[in-house]
Each structure stands twice: as structure tokens, then as C-alpha cells.
Backbone as JSON Lines, residues from 0, in Angstrom:
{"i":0,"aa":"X","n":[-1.26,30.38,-35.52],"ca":[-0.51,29.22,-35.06],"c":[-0.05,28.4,-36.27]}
{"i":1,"aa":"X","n":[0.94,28.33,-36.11],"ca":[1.84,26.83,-37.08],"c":[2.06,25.88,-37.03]}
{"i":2,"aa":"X","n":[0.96,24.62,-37.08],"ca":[1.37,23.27,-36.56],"c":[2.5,22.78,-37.06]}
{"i":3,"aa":"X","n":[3.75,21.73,-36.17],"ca":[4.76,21.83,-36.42],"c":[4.92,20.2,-37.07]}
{"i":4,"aa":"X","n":[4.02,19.05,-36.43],"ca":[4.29,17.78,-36.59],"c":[3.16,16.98,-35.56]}
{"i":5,"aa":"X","n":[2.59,16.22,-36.35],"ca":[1.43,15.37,-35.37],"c":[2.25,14.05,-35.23]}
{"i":6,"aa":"X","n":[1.85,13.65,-33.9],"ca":[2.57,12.44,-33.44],"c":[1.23,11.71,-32.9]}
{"i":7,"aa":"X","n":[2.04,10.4,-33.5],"ca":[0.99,8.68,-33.27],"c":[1.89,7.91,-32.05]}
{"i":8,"aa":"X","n":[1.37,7.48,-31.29],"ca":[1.85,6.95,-30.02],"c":[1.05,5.38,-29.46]}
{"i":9,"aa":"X","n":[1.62,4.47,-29.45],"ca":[1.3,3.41,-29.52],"c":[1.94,2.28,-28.55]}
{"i":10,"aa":"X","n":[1.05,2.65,-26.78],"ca":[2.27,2.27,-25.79],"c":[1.18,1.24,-25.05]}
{"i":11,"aa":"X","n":[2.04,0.53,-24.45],"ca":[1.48,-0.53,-23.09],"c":[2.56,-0.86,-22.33]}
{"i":12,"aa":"X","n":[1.9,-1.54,-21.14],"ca":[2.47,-1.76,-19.73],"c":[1.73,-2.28,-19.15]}
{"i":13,"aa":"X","n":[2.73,-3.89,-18.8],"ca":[2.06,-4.29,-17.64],"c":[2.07,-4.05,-15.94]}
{"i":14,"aa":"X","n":[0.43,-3.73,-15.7],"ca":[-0.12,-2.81,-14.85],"c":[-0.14,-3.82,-13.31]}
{"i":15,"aa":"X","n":[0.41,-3.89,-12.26],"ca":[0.58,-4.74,-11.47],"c":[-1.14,-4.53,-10.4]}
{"i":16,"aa":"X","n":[-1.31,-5.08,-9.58],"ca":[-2.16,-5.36,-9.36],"c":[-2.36,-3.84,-7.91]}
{"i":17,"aa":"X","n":[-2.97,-3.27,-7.75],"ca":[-3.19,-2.06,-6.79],"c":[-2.14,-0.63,-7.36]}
{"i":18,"aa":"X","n":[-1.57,-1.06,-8.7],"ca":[-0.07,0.11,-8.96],"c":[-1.11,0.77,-9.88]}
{"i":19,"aa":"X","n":[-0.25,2.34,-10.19],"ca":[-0.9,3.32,-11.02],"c":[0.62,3.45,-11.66]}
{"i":20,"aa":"X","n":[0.28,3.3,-12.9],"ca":[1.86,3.86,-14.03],"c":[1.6,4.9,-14.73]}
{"i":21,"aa":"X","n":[2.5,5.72,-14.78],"ca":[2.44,6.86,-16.05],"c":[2.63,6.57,-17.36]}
{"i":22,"aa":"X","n":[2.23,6.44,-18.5],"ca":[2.21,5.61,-19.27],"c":[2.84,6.2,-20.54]}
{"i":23,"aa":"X","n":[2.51,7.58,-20.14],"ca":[2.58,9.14,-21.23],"c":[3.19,9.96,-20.48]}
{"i":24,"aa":"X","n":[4.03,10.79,-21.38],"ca":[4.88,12.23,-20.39],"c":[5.06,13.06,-21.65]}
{"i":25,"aa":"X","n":[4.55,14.47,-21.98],"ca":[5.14,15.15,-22.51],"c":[5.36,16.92,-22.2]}
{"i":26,"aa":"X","n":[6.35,17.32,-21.93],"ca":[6.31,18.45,-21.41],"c":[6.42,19.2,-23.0]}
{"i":27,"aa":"X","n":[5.09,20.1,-22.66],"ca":[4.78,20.65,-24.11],"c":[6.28,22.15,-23.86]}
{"i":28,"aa":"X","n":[6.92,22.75,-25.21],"ca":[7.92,23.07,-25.36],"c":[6.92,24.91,-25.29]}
{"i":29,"aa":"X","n":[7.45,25.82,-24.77],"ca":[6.74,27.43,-24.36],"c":[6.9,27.64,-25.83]}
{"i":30,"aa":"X","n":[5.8,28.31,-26.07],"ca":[5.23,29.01,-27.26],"c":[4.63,27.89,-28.11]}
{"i":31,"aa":"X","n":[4.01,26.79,-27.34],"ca":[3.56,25.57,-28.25],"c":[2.58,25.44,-27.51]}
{"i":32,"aa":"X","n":[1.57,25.04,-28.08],"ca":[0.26,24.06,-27.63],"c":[-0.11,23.08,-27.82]}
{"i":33,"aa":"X","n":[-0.38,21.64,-27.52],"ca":[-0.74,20.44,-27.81],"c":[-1.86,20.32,-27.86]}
{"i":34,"aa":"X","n":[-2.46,19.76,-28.95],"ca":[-3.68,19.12,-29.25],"c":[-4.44,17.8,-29.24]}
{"i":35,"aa":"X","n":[-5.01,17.16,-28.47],"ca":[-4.88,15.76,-28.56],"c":[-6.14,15.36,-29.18]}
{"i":36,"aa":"X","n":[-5.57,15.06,-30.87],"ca":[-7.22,14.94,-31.45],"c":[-7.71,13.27,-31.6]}
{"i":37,"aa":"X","n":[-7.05,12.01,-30.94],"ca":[-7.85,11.0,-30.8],"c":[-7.08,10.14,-30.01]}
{"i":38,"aa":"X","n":[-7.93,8.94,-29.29],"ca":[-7.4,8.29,-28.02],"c":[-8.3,6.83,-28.19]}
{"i":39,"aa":"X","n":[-7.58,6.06,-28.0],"ca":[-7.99,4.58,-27.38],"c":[-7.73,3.87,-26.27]}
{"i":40,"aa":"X","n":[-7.84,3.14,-25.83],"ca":[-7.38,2.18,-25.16],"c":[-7.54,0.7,-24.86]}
{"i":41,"aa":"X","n":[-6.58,-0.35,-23.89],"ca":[-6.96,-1.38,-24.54],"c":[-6.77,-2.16,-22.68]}
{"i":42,"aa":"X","n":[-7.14,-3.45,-22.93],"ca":[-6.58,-3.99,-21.76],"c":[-6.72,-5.82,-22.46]}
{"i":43,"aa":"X","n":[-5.75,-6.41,-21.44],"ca":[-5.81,-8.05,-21.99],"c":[-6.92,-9.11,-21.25]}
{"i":44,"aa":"X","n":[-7.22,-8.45,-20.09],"ca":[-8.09,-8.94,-19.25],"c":[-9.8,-8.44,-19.13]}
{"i":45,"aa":"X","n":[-10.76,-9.26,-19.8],"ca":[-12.23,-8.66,-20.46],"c":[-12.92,-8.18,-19.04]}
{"i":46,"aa":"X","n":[-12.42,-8.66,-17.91],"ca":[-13.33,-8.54,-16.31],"c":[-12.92,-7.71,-15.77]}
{"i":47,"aa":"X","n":[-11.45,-7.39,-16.47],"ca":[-10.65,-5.92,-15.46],"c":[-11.37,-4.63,-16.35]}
{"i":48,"aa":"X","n":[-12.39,-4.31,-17.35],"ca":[-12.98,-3.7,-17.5],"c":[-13.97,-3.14,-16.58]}
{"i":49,"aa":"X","n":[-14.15,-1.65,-16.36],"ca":[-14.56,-1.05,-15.09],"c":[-13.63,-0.88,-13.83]}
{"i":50,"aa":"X","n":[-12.55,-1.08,-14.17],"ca":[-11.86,-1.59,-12.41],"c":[-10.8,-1.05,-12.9]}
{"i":51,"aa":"X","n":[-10.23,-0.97,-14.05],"ca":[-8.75,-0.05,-14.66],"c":[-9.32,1.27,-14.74]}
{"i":52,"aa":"X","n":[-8.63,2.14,-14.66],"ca":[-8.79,3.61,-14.97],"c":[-7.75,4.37,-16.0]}
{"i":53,"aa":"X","n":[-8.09,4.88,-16.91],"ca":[-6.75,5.96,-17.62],"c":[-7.12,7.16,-16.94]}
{"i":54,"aa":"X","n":[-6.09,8.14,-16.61],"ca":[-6.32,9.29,-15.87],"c":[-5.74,10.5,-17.01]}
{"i":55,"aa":"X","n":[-6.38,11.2,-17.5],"ca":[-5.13,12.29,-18.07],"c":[-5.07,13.32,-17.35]}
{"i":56,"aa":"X","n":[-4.17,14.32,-16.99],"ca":[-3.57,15.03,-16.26],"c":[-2.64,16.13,-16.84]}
{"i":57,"aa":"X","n":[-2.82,17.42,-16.8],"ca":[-2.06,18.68,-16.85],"c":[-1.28,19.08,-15.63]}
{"i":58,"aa":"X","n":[-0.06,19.29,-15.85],"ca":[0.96,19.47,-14.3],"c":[0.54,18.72,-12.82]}
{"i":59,"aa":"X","n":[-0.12,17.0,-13.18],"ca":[0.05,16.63,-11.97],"c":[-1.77,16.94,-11.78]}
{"i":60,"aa":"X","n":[-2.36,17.66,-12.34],"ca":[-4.06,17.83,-12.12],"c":[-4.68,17.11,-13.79]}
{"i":61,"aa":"X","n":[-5.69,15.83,-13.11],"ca":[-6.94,15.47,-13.6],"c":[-7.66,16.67,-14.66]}
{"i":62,"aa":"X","n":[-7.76,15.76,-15.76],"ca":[-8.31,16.59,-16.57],"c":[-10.04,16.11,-16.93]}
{"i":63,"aa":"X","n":[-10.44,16.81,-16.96],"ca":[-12.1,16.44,-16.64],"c":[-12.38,16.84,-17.82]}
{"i":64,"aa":"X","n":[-12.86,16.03,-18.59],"ca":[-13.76,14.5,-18.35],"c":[-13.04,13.2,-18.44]}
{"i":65,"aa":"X","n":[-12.22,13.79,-18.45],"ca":[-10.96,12.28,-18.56],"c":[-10.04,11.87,-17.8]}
{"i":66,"aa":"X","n":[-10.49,12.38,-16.44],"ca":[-9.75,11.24,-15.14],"c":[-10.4,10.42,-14.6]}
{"i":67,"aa":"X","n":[-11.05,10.24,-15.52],"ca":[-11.79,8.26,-15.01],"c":[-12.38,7.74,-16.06]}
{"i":68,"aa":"X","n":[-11.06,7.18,-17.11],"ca":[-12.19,6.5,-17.98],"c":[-11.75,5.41,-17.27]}
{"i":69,"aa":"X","n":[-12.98,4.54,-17.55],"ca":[-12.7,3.05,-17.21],"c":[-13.77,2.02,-18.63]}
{"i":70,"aa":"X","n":[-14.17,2.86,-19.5],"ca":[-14.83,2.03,-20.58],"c":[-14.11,1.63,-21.68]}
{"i":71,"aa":"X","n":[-13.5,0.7,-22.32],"ca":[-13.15,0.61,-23.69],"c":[-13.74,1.91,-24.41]}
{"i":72,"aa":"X","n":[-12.46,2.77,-25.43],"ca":[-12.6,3.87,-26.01],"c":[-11.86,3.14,-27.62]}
{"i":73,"aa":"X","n":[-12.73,2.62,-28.52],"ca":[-12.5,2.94,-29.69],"c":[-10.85,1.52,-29.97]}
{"i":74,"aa":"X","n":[-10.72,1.02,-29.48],"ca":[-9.36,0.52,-29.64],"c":[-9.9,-0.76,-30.88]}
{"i":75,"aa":"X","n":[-9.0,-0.72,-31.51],"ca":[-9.34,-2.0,-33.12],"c":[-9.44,-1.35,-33.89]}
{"i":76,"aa":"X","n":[-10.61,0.2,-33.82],"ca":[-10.88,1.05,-34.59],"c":[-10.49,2.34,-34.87]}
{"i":77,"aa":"X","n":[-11.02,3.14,-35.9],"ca":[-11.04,4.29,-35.74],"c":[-10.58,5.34,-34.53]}
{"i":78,"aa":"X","n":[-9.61,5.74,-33.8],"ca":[-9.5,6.28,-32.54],"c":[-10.45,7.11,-32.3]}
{"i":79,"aa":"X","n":[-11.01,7.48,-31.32],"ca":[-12.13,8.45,-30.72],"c":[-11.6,9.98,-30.45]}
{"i":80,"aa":"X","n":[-12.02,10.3,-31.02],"ca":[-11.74,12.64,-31.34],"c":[-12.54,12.78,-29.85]}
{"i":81,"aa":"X","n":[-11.36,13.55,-29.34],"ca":[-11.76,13.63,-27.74],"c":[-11.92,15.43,-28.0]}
{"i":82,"aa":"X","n":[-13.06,15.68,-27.17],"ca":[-12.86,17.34,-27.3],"c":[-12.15,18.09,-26.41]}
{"i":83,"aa":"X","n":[-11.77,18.97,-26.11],"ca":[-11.53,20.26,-24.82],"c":[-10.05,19.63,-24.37]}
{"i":84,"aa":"X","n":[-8.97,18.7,-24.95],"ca":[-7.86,18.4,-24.17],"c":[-6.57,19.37,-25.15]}
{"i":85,"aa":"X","n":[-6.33,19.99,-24.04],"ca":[-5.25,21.11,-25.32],"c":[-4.72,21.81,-24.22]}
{"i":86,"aa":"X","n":[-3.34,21.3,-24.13],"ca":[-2.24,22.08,-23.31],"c":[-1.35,23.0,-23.77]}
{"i":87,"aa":"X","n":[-1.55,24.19,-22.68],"ca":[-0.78,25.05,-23.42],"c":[1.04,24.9,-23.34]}
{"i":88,"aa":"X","n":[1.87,25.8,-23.62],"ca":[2.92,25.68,-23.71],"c":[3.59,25.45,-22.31]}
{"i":89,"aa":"X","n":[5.07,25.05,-22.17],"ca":[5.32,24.67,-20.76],"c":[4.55,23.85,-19.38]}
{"i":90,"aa":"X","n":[3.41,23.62,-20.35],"ca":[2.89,22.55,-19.39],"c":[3.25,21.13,-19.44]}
{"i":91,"aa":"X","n":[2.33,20.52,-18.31],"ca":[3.2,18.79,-18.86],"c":[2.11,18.0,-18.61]}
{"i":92,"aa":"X","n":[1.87,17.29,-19.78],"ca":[0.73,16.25,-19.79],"c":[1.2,15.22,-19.84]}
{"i":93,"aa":"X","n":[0.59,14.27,-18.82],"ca":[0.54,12.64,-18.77],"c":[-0.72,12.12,-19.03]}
{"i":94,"aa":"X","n":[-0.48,10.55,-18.83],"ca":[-1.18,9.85,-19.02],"c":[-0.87,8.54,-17.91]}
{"i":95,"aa":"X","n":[-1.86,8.43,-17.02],"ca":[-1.43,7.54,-15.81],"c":[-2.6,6.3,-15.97]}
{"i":96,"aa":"X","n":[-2.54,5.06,-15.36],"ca":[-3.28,4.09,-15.61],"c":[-3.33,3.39,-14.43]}
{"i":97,"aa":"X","n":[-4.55,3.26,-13.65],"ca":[-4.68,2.82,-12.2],"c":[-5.05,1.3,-12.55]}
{"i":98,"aa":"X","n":[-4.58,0.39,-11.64],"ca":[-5.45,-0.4,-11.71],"c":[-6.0,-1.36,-10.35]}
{"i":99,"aa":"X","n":[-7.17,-1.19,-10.4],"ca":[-7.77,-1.62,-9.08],"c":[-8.24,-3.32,-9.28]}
{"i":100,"aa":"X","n":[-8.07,-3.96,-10.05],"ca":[-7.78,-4.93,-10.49],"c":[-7.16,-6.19,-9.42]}
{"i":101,"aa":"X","n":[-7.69,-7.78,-9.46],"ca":[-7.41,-8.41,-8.11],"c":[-6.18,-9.05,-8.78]}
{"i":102,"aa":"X","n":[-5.57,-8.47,-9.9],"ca":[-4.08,-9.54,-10.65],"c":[-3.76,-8.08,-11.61]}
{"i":103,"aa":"X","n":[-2.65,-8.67,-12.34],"ca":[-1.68,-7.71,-13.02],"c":[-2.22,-7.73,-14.32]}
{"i":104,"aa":"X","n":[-2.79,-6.51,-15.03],"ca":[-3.06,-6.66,-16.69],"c":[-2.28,-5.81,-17.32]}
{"i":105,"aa":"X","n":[-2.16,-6.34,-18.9],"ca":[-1.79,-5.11,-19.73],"c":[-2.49,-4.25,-20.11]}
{"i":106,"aa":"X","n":[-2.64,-2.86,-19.92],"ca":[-3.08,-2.09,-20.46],"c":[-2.49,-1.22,-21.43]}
{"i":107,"aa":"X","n":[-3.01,-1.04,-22.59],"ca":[-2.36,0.23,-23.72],"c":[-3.2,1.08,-24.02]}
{"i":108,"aa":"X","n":[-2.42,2.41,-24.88],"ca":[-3.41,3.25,-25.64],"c":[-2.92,3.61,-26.81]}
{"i":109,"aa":"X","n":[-3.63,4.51,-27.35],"ca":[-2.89,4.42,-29.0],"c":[-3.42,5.82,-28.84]}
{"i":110,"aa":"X","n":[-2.75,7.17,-29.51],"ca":[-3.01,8.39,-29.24],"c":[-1.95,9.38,-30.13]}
{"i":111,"aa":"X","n":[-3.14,9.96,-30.32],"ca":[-2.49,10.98,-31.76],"c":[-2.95,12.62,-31.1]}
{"i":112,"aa":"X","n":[-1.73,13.12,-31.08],"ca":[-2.12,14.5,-30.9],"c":[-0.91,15.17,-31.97]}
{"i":113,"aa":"X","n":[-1.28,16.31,-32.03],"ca":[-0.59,17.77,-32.65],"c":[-0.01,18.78,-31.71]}
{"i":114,"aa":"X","n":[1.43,19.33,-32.07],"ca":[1.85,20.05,-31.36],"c":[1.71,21.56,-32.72]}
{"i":115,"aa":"X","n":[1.48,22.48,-32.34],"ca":[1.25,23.74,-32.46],"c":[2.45,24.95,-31.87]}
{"i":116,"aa":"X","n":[2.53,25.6,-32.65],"ca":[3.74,26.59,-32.68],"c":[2.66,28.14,-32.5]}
{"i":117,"aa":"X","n":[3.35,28.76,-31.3],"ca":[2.59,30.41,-31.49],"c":[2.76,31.23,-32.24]}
């Protein structure tokens, strides 16, 4: 494999109160694999902790262990090296953000992955 270019991604949205947003979209390109080697996230509201969710997702399916974070991951710092998230080619990974929340917060993430050439 030939990695081709690592990309830093550095997004937010405000999250309305019962809405889920996609926050992330990338349809990985056939004969490529994505790597996603670190992840944060953030929110503006300290009580909507536990009650927001980031979901990541391959074609529309939850990726386990990471369709329910709801803990602060690393954000201020160092991003957190997530293991086992690696899509193969022609697939399409998001990133969706629930929030069960009784008002509207911002939530962001900051996320670095590698795309890979076959």
C-alpha cells in the first residue's frame, strides 16, 4: 500500500435539541483504504456531557466501539489513536452527532485520518 495524503479535520455544529447531524462524510475512493489514526471531541455545554453521542458509521452501519461515545475524548490535547477504524475502498464513512440534550449545543471534533492507495 501507498499512503497518498493524511488529512486534519477540524469541524462543529450547532446541534439542536432532539436532532442527530452528520458532521463527517467521506466516500473512500476503490482501491483506497482509510485509516483513522486519532479523534476528539468537544461540546460548549459541561451538563450535555453523557446525553450527546458521536456515532461513527460505515455505509449507514455503527461502528463498534464507536457508536456511542458520549465521554470527552482527548479534545485541548493530544488527539486519542483509536484502534480497528479502517474503511475499505468504496465505502462511506460518517460521522453523526445525536443529541439528547433538553437545549441546542455545539458540538465538534478534530480528526486525522490517512487515506491509503492499493
Amino acid at each position: 500500500m501507498k499512503n497518498i495524503v493524511p488529512f486534519d479535520e477540524n469541524l462543529s455544529a450547532e446541534i439542536l435539541a432532539g436532532a442527530t447531524v452528520e458532521i463527517f462524510r467521506f466516500q473512500v475512493p476503490a482501491n483506497s483504504k482509510l485509516y483513522v489514526t486519532g479523534f476528539a471531541n468537544s461540546i460548549n455545554e459541561f451538563d450535555a456531557w453523557g446525553v450527546i453521542t458521536w456515532i461513527f458509521k460505515r455505509n449507514g452501519a455503527p461502528i463498534s466501539p464507536y457508536n456511542k461515545i458520549q465521554d470527552q475524548i482527548a479534545f485541548g490535547a493530544p488527539l486519542r489513536t483509536l484502534a480497528g477504524v479502517d474503511i475499505s475502498g468504496a465505502d462511506l464513512f460518517t460521522i453523526d452527532i445525536k443529541n439528547d440534550y433538553i437545549d441546542g449545543v455545539k458540538c465538534g471534533i478534530a480528526l486525522k485520518y490517512e487515506l491509503w492507495e492499493n
